[in-house]
C-alpha positions in Angstrom: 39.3 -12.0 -15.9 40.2 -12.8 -12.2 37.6 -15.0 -10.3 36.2 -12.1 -8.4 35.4 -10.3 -11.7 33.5 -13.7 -13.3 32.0 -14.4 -9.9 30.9 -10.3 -10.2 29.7 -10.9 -13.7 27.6 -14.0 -12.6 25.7 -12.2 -9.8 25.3 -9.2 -11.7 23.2 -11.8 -14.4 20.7 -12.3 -11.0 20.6 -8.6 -9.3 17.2 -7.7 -11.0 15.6 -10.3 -9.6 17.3 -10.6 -6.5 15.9 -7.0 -5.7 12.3 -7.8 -6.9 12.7 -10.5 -5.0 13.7 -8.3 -2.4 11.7 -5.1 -2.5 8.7 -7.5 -2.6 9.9 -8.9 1.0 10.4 -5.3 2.5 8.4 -2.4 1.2 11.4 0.1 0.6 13.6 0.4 -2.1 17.0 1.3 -0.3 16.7 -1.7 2.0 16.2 -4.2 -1.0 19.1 -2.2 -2.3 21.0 -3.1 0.8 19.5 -6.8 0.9 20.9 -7.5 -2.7 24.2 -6.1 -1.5 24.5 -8.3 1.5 23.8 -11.2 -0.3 26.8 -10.5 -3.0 29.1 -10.0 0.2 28.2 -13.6 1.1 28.7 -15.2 -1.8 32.0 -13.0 -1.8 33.2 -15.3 1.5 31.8 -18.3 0.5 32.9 -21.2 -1.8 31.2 -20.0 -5.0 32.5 -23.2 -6.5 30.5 -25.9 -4.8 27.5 -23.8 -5.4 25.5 -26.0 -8.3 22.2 -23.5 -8.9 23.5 -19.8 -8.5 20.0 -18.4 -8.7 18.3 -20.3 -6.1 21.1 -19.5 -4.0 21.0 -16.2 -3.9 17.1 -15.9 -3.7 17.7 -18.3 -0.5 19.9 -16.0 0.7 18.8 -13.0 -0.3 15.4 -14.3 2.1 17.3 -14.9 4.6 19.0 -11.4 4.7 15.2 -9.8 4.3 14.3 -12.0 6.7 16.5 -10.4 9.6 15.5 -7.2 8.5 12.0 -7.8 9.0 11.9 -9.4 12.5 14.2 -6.4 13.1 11.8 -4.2 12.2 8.7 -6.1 13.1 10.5 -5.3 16.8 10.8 -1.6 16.9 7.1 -1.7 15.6 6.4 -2.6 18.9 6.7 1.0 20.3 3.5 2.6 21.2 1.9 4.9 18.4 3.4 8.2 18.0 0.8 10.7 18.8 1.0 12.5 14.8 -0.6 9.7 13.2 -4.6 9.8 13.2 -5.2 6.2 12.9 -7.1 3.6 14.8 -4.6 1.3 14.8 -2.1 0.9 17.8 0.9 0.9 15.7 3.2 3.9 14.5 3.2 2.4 11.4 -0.5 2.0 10.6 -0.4 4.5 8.2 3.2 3.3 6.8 3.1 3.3 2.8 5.9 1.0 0.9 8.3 2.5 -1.4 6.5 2.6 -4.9 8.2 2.3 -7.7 8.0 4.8 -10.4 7.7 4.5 -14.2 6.4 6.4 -17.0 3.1 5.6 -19.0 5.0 3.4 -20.9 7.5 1.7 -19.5 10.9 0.7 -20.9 13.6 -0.2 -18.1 13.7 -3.7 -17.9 14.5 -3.5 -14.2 11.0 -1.4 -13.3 9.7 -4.1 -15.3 10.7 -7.3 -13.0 9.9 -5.0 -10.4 6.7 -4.6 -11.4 5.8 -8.1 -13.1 3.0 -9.6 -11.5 1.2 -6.5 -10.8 2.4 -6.2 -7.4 1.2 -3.0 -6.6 1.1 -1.1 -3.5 -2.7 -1.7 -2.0 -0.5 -5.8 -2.4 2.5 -4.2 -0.4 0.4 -2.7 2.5 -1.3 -5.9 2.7 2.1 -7.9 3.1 3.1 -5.6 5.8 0.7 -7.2 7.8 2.0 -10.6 7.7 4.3 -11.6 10.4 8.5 -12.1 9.0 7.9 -15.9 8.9 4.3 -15.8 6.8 5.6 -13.2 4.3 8.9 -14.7 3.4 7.1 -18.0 2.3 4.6 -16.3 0.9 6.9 -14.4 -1.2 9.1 -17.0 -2.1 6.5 -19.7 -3.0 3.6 -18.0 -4.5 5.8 -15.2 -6.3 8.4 -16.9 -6.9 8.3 -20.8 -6.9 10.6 -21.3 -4.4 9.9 -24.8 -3.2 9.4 -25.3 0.5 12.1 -27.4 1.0 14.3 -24.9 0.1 12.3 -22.3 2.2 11.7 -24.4 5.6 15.6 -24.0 6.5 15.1 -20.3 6.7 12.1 -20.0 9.5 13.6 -23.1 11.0 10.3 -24.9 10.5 9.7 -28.5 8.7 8.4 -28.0 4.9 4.7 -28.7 6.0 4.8 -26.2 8.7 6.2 -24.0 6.1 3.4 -24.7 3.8 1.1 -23.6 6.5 2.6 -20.8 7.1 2.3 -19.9 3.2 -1.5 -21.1 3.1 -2.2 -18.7 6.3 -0.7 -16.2 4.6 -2.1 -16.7 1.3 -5.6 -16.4 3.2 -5.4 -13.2 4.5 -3.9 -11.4 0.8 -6.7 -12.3 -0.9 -9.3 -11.4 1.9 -7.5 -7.8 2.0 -6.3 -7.2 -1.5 -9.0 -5.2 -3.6 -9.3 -6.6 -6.8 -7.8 -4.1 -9.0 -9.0 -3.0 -12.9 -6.2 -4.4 -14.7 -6.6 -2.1 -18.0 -4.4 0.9 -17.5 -6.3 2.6 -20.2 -9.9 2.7 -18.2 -7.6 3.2 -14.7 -6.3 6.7 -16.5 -9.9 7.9 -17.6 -10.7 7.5 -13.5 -7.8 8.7 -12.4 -7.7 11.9 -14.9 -11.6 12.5 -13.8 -9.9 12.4 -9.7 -7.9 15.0 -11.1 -9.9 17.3 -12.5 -12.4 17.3 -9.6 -9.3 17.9 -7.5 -7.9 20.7 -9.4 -11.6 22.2 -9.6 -12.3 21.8 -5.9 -15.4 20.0 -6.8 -16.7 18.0 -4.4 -19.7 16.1 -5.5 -17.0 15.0 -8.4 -14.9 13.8 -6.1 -17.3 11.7 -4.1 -18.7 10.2 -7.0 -15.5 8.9 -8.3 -14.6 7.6 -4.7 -15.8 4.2 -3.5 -18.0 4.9 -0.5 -15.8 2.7 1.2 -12.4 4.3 -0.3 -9.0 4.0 2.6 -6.9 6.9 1.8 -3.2 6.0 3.4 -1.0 8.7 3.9 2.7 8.7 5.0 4.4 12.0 6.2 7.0 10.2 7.8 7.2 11.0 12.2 8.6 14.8 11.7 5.7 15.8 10.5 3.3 16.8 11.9 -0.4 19.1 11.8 -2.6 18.5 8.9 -0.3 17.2 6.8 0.8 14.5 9.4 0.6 11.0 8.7 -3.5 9.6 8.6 -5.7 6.9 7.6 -9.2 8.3 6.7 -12.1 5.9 5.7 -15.1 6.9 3.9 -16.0 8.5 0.3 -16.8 12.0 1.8 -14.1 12.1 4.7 -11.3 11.6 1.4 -13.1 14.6 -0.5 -12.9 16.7 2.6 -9.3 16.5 2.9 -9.9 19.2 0.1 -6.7 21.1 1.1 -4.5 18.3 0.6 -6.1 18.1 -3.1 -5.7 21.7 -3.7 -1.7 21.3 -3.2 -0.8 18.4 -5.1 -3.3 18.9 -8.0 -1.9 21.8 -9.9 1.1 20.1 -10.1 0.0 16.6 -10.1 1.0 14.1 -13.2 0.0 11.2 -14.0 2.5 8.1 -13.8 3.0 4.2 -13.1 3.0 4.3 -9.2 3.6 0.7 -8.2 2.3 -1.0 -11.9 -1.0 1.3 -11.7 -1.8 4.8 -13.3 -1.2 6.9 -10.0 -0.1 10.7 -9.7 3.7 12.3 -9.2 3.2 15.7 -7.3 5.5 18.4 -7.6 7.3 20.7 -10.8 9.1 18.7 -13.1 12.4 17.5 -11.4 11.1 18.2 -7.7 9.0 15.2 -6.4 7.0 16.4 -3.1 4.8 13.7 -3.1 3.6 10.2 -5.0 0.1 8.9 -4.7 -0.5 5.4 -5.7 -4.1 4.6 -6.9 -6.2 1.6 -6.9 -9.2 1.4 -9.2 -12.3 -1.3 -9.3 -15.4 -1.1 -10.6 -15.2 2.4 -12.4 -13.9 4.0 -8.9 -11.4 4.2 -6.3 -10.8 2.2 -3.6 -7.7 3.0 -2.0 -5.3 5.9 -2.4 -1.5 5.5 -1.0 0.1 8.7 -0.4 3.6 8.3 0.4 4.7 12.1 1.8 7.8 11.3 3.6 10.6 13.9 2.9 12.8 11.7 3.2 11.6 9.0 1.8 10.5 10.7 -1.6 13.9 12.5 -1.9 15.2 9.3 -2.3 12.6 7.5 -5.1 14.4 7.4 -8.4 12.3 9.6 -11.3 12.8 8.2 -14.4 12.8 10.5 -17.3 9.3 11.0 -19.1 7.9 10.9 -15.7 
């Protein structure tokens, strides 16, 4: 084998984590895609050799890469809010739903499964978004993934305490945001297949009695759409129910899946994805639903069989 092909071989041992790694940092699946990429280009150019821990390497690098993307981003957020999206927030994004990742009941593809390790779902992703660049990379890095700060301060160009701050900060507002979820998937069907039938059956007493009263439903049509469908954040156990026309579209087609680690719904006939709705359950109800509606977007999500 030529050096390229063992150097290759080598990074190809550290891709699954590099995109969990990844995909945790940014929220879509094509740009963690692209991140992982990047990094293999660098360690392409540099010299591999004097390189004594491979795998903290590349998840130093792989940060950095995500990094950049995210202050990008984090910049073209600032443009004022596009008139299709009904939330309160100033931001053209307040209504922006992560990529989920999709799985079957029971799950078998080792990647899905780093993806999904920790139970890092997508109610976790929308709270990360909030973070600046600088508090969600060393939140990521340390609390996920035990990256020491030392290793973590050269990337934000801060001094390892400062980067523990940023961290703790971060660390802060997660767990002030993040709903505490049911972690047996078992009770989190029986809720979501109840959701489903009082969907289906246009029932809405059903449907307000499985919601929390204080239930966020997210959902992400992407900026061409626009009209009912468009892009919304509604608050409130009766405002969800009401969006009753939404429910009678995806129900009779609707299947239940692993959306982001939790039992969620896949709309649309088998083969043909329309729409994904990840689901977060406490408590015997739901709290937050994350409808991600995007054409574009959902085209793109990788269906595994079985789903």
């Amino acid at each position: 084998m030529t050096d390229t092909a063992v150097l290759a071989q080598r990074f190809e041992e550290h891709r699954a984590h590099l995109k969990a790694v990844a995909y945790r940092m940014l929220g879509s699946l094509a740009e963690a895609e692209d991140a992982v990429q990047e990094a293999w280009l660098r360690l392409a150019r540099s010299e591999a050799d004097e390189v004594r821990n491979l795998g903290g390497w590349l998840t130093t690098v792989t940060g950095r890469v995500c990094l950049d993307l995210l202050r990008s981003r984090a910049a073209r957020r600032e443009l004022p809010m596009d008139d299709g999206y009904e939330a309160s927030a100033g931001s053209a994004y307040a209504a922006f739903v992560p990529d989920p990742v999709i799985g079957p009941l029971s799950r078998t593809d080792p990647e899905q499964e780093v993806l999904q390790a920790d139970e890092v779902g997508l109610a976790l992703l929308i709270v990360l978004e909030t973070l600046d660049p600088d508090e969600r990379l060393a939140f990521v890095l340390h609390d996920m993934f035990a990256v020491p700060f030392d290793d973590i301060a050269p990337i934000v160009e801060r001094t390892p305490a400062a980067t523990r701050q940023l961290a703790s900060r971060a660390r802060r507002r997660v767990q002030g945001a993040a709903p505490t979820a049911e972690p047996d998937l078992g009770r989190q069907r029986e809720v979501v297949s109840a959701f489903l039938a009082a969907a289906r059956a246009g029932d809405f007493e059903a449907l307000v009695s499985i919601l929390h009263p204080d239930v966020v439903l997210r959902a992400d049509s992407g900026a061409l759409v626009r009209g009912a469908a468009a892009s919304k954040i509604v608050q409130g156990a009766k405002a969800v129910a009401e969006q009753a026309i939404f429910f009678r579209q995806f129900a009779p087609a609707g299947r239940l899946a692993l959306v982001g680690g939790a039992v969620g719904i896949v709309n649309g006939p088998e083969g043909e994805v329309r729409s994904v709705m990840g689901i977060t359950v406490a408590d015997g109800r739901i709290v937050a639903l994350h409808i991600l509606a995007d054409p574009e977007r959902v085209a793109a999500l990788e269906v595994p069989d079985g789903v």
